[in-house]
PyMOL Python script that loads the backbone (N, CA, C, O; Angstrom):
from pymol import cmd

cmd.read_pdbstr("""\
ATOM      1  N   UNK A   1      -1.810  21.066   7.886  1.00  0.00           N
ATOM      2  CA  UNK A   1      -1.373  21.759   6.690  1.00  0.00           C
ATOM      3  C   UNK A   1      -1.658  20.933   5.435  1.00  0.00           C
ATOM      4  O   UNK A   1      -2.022  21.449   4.378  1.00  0.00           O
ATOM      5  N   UNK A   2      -1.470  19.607   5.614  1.00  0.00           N
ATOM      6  CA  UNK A   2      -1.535  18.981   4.409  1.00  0.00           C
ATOM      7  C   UNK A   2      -2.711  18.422   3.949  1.00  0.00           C
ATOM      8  O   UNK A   2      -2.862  17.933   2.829  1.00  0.00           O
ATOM      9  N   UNK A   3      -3.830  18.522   5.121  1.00  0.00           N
ATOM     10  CA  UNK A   3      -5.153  18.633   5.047  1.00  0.00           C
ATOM     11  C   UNK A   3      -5.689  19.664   4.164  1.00  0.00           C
ATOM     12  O   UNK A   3      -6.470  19.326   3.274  1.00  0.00           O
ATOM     13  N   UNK A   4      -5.409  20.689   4.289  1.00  0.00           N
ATOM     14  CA  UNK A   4      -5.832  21.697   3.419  1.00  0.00           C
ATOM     15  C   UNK A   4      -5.130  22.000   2.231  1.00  0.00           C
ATOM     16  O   UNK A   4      -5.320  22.944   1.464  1.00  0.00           O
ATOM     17  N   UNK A   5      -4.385  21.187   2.175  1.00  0.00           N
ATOM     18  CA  UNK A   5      -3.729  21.601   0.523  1.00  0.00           C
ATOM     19  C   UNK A   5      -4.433  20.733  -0.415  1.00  0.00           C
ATOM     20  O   UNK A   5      -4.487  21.130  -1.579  1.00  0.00           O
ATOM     21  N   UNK A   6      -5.036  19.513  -0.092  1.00  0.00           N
ATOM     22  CA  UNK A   6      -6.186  18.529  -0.177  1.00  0.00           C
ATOM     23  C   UNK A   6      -7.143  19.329  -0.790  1.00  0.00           C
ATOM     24  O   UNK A   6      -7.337  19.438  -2.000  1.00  0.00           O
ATOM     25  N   UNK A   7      -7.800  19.949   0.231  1.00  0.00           N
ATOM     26  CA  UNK A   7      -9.294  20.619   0.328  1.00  0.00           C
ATOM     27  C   UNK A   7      -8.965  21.514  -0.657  1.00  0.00           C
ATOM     28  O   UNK A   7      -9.843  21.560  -1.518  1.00  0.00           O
ATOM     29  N   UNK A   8      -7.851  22.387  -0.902  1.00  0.00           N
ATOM     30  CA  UNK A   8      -7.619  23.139  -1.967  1.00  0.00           C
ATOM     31  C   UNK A   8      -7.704  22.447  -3.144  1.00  0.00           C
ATOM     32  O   UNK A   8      -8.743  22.647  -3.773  1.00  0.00           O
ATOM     33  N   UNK A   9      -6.862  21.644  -3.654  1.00  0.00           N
ATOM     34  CA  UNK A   9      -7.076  20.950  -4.809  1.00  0.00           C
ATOM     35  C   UNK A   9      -8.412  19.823  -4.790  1.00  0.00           C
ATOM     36  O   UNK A   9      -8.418  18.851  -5.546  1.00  0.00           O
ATOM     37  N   UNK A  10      -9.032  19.980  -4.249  1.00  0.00           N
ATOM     38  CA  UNK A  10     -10.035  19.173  -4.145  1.00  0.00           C
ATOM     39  C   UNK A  10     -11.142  20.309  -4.586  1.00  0.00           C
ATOM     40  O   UNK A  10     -12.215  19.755  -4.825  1.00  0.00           O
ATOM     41  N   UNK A  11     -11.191  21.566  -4.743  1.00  0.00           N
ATOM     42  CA  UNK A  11     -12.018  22.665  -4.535  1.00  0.00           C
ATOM     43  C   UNK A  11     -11.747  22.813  -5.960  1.00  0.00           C
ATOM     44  O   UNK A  11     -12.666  23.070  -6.737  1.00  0.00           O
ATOM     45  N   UNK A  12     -10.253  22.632  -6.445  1.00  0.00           N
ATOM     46  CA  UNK A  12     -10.044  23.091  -8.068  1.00  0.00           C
ATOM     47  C   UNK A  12     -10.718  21.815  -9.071  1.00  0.00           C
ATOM     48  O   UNK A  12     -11.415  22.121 -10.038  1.00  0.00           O
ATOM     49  N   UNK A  13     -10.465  20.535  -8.768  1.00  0.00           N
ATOM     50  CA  UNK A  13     -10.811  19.867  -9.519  1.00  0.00           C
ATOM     51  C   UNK A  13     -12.703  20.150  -9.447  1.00  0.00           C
ATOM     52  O   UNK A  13     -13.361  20.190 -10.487  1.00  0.00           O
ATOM     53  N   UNK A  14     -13.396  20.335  -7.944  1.00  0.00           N
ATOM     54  CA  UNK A  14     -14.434  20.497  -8.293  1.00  0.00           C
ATOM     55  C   UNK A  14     -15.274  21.587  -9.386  1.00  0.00           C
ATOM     56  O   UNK A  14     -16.263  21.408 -10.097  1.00  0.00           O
ATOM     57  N   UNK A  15     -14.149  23.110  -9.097  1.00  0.00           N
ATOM     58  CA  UNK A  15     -14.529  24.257  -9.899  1.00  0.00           C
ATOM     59  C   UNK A  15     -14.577  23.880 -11.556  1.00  0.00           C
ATOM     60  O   UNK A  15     -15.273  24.515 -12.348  1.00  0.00           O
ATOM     61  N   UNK A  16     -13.777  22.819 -11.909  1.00  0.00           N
ATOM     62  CA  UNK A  16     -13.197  22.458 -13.424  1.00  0.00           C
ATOM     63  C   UNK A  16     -13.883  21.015 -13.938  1.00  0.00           C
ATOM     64  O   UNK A  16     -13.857  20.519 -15.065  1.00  0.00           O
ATOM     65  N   UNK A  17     -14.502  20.523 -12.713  1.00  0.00           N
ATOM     66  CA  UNK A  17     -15.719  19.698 -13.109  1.00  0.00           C
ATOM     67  C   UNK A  17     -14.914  18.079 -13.467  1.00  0.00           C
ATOM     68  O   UNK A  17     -15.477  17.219 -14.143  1.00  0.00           O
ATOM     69  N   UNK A  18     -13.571  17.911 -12.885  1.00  0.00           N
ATOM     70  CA  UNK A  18     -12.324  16.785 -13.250  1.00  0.00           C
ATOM     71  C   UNK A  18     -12.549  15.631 -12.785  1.00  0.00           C
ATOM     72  O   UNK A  18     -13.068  15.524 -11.673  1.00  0.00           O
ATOM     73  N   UNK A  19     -12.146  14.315 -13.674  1.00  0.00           N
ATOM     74  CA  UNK A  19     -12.643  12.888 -13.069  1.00  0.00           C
ATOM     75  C   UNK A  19     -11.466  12.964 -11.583  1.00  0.00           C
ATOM     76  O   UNK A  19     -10.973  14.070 -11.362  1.00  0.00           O
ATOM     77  N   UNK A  20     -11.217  12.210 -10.979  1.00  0.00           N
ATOM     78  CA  UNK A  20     -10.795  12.564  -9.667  1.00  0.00           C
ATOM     79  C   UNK A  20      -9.897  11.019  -9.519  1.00  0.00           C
ATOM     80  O   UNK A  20     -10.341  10.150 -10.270  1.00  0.00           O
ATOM     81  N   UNK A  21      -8.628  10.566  -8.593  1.00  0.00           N
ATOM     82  CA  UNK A  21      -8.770   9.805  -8.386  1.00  0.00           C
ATOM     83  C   UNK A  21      -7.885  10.109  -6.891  1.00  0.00           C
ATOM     84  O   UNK A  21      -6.889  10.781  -6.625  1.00  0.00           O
ATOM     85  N   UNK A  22      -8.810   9.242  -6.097  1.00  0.00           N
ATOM     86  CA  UNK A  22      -8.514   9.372  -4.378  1.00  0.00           C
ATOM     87  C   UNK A  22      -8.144   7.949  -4.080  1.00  0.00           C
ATOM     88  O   UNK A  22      -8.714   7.060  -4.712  1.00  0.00           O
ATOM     89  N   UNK A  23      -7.420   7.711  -3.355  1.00  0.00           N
ATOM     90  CA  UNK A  23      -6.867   6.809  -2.312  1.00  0.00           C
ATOM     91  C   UNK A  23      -6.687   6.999  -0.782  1.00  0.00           C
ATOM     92  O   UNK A  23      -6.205   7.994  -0.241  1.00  0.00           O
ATOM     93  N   UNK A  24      -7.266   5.612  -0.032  1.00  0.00           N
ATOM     94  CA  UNK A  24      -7.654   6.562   1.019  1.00  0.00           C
ATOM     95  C   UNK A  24      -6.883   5.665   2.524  1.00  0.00           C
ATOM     96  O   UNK A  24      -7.544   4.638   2.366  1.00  0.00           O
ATOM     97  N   UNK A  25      -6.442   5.504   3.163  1.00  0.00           N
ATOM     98  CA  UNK A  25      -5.765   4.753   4.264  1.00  0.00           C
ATOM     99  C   UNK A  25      -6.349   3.113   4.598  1.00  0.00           C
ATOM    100  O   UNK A  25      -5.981   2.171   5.301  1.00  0.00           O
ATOM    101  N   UNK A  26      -7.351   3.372   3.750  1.00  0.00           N
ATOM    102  CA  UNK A  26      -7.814   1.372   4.184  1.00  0.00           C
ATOM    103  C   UNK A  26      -7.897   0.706   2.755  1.00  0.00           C
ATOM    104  O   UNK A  26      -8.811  -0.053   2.432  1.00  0.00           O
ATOM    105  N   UNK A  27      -6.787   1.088   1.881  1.00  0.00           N
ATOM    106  CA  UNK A  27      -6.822   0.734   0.755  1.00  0.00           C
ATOM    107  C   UNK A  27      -7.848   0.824  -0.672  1.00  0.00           C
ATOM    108  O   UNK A  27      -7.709   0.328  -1.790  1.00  0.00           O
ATOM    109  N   UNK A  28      -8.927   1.690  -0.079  1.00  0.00           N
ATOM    110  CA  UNK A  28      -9.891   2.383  -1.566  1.00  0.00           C
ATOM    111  C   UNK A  28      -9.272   3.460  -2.241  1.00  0.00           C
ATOM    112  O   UNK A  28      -8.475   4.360  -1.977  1.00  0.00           O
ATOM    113  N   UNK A  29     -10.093   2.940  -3.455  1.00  0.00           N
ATOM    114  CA  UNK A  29      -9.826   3.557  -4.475  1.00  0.00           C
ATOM    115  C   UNK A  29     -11.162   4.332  -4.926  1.00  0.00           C
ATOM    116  O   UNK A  29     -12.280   3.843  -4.766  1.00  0.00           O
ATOM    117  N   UNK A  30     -10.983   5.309  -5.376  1.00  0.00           N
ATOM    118  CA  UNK A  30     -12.528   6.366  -5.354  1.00  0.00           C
ATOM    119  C   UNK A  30     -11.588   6.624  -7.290  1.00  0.00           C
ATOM    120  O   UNK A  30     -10.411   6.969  -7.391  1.00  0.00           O
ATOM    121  N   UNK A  31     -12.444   6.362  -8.417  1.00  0.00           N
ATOM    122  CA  UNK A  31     -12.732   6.632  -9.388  1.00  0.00           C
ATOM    123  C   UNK A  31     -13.830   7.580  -9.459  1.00  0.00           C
ATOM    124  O   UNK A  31     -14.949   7.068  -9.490  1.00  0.00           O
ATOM    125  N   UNK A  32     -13.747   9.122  -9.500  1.00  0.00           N
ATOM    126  CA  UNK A  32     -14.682   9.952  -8.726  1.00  0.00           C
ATOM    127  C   UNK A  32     -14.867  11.451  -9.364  1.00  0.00           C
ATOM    128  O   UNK A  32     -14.075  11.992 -10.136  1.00  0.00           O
ATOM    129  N   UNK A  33     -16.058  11.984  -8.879  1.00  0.00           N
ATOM    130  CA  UNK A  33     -16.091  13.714  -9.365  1.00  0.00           C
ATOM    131  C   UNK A  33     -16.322  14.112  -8.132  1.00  0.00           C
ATOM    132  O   UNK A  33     -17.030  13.494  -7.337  1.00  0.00           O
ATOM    133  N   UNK A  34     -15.734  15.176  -7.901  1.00  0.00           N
ATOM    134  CA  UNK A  34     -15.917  15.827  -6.156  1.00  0.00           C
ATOM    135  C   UNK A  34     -17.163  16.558  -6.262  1.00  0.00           C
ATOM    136  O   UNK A  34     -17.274  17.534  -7.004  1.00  0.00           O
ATOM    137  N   UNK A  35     -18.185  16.076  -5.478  1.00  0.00           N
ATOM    138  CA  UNK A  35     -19.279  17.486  -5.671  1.00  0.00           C
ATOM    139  C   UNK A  35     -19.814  18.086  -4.319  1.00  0.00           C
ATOM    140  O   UNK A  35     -20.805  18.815  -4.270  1.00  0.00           O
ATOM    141  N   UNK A  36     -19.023  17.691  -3.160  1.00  0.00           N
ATOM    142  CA  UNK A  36     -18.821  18.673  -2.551  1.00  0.00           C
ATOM    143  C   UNK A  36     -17.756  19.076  -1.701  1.00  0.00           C
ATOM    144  O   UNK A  36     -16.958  18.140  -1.638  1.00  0.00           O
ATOM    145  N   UNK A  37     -17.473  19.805  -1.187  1.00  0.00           N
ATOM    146  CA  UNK A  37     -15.767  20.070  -0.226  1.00  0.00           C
ATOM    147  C   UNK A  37     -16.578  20.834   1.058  1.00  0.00           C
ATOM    148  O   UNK A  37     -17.345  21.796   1.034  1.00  0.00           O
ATOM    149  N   UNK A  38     -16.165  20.135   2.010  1.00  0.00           N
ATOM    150  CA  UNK A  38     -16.290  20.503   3.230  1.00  0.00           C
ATOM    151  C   UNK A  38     -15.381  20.506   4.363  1.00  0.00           C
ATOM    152  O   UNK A  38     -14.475  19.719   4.087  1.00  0.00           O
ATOM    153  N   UNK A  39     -15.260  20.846   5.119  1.00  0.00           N
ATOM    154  CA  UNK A  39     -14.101  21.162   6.116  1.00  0.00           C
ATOM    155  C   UNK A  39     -13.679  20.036   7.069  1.00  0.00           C
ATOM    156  O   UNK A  39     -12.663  19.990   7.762  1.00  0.00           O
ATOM    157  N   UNK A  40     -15.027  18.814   6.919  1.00  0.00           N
ATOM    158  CA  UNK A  40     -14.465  17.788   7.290  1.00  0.00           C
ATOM    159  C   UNK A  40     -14.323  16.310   6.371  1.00  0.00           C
ATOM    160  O   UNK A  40     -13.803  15.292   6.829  1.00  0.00           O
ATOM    161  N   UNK A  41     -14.690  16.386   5.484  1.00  0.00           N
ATOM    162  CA  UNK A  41     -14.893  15.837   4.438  1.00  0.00           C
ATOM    163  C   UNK A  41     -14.873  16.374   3.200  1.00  0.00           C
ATOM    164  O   UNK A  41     -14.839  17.575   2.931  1.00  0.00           O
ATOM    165  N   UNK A  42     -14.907  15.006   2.076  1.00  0.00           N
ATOM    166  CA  UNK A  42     -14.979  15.283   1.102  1.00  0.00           C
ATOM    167  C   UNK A  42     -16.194  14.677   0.263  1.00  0.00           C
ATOM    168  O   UNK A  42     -16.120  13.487   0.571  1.00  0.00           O
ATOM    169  N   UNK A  43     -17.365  14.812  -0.698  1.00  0.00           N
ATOM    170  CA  UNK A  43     -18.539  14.373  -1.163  1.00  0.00           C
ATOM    171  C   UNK A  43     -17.890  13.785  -2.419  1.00  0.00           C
ATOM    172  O   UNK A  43     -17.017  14.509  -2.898  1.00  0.00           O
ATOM    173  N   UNK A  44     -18.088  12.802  -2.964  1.00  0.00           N
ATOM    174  CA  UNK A  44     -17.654  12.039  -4.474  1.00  0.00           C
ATOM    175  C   UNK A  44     -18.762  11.687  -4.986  1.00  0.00           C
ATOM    176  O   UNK A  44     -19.802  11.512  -4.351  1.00  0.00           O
ATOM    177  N   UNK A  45     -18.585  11.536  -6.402  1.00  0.00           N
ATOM    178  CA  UNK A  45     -19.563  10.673  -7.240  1.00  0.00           C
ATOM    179  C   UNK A  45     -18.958   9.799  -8.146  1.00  0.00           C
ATOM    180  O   UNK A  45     -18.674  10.150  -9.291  1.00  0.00           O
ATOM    181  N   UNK A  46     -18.620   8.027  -7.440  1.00  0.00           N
ATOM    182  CA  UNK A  46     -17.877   7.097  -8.068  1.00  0.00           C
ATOM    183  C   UNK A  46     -18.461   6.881  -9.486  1.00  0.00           C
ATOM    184  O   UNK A  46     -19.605   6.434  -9.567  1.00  0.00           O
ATOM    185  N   UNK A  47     -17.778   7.159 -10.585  1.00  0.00           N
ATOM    186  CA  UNK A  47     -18.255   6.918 -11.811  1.00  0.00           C
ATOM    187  C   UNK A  47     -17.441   5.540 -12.654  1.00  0.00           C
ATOM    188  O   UNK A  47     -17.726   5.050 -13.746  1.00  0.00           O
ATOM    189  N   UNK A  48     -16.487   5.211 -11.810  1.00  0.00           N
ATOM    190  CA  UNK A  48     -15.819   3.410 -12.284  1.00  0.00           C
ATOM    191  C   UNK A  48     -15.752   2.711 -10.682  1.00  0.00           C
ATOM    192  O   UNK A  48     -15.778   3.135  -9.527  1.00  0.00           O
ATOM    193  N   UNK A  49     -15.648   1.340 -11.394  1.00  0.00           N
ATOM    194  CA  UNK A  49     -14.924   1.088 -10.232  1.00  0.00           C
ATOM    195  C   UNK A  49     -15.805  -0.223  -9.650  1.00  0.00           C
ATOM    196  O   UNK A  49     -16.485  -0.691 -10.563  1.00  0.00           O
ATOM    197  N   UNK A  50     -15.979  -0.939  -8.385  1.00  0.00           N
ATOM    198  CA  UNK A  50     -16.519  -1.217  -7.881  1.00  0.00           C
ATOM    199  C   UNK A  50     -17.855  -0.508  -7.182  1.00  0.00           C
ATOM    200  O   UNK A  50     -18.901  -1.094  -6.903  1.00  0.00           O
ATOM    201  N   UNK A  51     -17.583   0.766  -6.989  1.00  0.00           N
ATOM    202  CA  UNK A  51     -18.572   1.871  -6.068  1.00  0.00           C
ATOM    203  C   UNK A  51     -18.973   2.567  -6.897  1.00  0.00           C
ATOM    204  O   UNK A  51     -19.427   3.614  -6.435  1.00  0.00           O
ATOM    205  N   UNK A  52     -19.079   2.389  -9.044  1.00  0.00           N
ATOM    206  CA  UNK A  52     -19.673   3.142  -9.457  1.00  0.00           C
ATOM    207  C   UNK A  52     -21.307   3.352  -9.328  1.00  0.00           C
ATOM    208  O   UNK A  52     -22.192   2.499  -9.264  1.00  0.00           O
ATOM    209  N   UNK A  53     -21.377   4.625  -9.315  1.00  0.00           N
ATOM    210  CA  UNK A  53     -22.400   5.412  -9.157  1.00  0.00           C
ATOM    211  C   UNK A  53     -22.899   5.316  -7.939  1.00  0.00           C
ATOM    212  O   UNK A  53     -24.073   5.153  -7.607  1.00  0.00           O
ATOM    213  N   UNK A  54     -21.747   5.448  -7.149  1.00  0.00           N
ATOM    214  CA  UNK A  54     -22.128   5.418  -5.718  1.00  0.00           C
ATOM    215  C   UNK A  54     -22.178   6.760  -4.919  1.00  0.00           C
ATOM    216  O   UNK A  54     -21.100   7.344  -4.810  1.00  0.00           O
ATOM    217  N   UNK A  55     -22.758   7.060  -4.616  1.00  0.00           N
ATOM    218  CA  UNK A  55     -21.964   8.848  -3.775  1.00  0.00           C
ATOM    219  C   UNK A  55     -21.667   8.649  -2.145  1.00  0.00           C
ATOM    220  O   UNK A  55     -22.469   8.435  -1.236  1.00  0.00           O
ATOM    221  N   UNK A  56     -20.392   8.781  -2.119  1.00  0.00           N
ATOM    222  CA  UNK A  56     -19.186   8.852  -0.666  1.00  0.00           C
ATOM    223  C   UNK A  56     -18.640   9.768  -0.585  1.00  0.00           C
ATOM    224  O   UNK A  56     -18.141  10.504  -1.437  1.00  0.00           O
ATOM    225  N   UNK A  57     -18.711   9.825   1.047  1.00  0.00           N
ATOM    226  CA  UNK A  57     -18.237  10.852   2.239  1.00  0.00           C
ATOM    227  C   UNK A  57     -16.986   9.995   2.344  1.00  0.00           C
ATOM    228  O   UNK A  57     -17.082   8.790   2.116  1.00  0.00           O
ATOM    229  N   UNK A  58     -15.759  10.564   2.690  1.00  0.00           N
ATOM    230  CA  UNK A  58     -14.341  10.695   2.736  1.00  0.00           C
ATOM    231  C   UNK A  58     -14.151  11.658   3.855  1.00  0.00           C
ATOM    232  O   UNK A  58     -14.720  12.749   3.805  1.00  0.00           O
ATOM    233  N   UNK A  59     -13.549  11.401   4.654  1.00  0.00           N
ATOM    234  CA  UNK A  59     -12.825  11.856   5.604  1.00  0.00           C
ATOM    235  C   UNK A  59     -11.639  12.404   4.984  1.00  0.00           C
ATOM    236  O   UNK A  59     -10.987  11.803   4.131  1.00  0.00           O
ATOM    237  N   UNK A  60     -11.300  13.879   5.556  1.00  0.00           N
ATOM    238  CA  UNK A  60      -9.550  14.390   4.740  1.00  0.00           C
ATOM    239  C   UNK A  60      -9.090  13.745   5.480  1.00  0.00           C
ATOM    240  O   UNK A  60      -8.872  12.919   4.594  1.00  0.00           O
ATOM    241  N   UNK A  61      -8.768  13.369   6.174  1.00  0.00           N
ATOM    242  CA  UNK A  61      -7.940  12.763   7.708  1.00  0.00           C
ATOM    243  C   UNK A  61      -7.580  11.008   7.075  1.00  0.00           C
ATOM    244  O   UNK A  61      -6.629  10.283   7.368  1.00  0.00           O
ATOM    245  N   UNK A  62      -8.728  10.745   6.150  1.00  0.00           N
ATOM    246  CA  UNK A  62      -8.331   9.488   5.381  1.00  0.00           C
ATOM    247  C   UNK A  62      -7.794   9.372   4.138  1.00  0.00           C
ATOM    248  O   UNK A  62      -7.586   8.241   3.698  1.00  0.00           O
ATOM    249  N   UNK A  63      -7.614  10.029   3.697  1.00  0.00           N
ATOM    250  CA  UNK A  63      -7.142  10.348   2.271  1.00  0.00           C
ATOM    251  C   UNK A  63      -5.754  10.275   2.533  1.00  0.00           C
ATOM    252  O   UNK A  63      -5.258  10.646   3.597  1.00  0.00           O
ATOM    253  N   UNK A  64      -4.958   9.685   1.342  1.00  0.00           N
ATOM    254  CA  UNK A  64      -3.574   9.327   1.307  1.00  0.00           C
ATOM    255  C   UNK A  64      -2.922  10.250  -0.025  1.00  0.00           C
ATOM    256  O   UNK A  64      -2.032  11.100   0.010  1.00  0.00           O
ATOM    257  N   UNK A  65      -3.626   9.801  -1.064  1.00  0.00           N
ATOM    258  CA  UNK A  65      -3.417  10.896  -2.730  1.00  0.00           C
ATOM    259  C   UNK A  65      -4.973  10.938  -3.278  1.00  0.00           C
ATOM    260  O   UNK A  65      -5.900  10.130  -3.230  1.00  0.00           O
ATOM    261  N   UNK A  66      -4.830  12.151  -3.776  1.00  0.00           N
ATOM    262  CA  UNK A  66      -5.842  12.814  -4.710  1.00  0.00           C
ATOM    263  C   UNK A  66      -5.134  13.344  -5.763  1.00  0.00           C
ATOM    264  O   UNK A  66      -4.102  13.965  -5.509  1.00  0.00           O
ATOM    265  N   UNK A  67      -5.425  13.237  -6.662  1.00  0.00           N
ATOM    266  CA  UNK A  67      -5.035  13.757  -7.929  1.00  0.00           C
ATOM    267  C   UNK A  67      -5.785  13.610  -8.859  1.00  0.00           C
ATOM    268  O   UNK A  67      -6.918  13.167  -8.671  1.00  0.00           O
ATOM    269  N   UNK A  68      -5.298  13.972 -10.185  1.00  0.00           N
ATOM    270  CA  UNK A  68      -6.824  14.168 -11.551  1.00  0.00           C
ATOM    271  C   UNK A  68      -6.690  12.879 -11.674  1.00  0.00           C
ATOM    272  O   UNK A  68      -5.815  12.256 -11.073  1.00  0.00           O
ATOM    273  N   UNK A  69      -7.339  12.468 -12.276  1.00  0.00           N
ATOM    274  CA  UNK A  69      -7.713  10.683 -13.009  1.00  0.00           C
ATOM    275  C   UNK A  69      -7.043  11.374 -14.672  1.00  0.00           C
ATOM    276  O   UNK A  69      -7.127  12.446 -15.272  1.00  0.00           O
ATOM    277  N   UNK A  70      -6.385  10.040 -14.902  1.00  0.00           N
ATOM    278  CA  UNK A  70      -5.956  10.284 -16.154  1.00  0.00           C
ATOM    279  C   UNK A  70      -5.650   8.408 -16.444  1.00  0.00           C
ATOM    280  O   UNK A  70      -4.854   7.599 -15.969  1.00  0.00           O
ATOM    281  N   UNK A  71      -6.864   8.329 -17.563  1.00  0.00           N
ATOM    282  CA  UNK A  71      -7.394   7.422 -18.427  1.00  0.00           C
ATOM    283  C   UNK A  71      -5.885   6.374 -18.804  1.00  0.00           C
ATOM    284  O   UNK A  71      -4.988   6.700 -19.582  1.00  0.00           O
ATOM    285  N   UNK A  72      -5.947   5.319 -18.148  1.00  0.00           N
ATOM    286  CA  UNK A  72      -4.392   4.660 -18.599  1.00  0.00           C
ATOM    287  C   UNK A  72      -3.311   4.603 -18.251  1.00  0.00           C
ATOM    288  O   UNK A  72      -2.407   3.946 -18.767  1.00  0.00           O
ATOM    289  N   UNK A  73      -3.245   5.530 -16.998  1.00  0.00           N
ATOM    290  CA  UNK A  73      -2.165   5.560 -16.251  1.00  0.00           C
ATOM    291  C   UNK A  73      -1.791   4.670 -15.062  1.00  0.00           C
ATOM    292  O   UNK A  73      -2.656   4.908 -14.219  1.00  0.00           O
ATOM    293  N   UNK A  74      -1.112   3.951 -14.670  1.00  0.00           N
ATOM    294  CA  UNK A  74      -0.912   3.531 -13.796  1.00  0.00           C
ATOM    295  C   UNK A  74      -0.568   4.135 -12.511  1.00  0.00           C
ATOM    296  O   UNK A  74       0.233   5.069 -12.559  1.00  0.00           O
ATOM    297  N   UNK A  75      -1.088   3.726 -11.201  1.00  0.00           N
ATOM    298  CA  UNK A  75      -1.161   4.855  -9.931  1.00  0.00           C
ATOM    299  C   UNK A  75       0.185   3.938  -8.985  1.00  0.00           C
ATOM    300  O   UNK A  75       0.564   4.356  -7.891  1.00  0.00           O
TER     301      UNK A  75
END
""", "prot")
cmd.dss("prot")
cmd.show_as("cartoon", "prot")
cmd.util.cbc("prot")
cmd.orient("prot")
């Protein structure tokens, strides 16, 4: 269930084109744009970070929080 509430908001930030920020069970951090959603994964395009301009596959099954990126906030 909570897999797909993921993939849902993972589908909105992609439709709205949103910086992204994912955390994932082995301690990464994805500074990211989703550009693709798939049923077993998720596609990113790291735009900060250590992995900028990197593009990563994400497992939903690894993902801990997703939410929008917002510039200054502490996570």
């Amino acid at each position: 269930m909570e897999t797909e509430k993921l993939r849902e908001k993972a589908r909105i930030f992609l439709k709205n084109n949103l910086k992204v920020f994912i955390k994932d069970i082995y301690d990464n951090y994805h500074f990211c744009y989703i550009k693709e959603v798939w049923d077993d994964w998720v596609i990113v395009y790291n735009f900060k970070g250590k992995r900028r301009g990197e593009t990563t596959r994400i497992l939903w099954l690894d993902i801990v929080k997703l939410s929008e990126y917002n510039e200054g906030v502490r996570r």
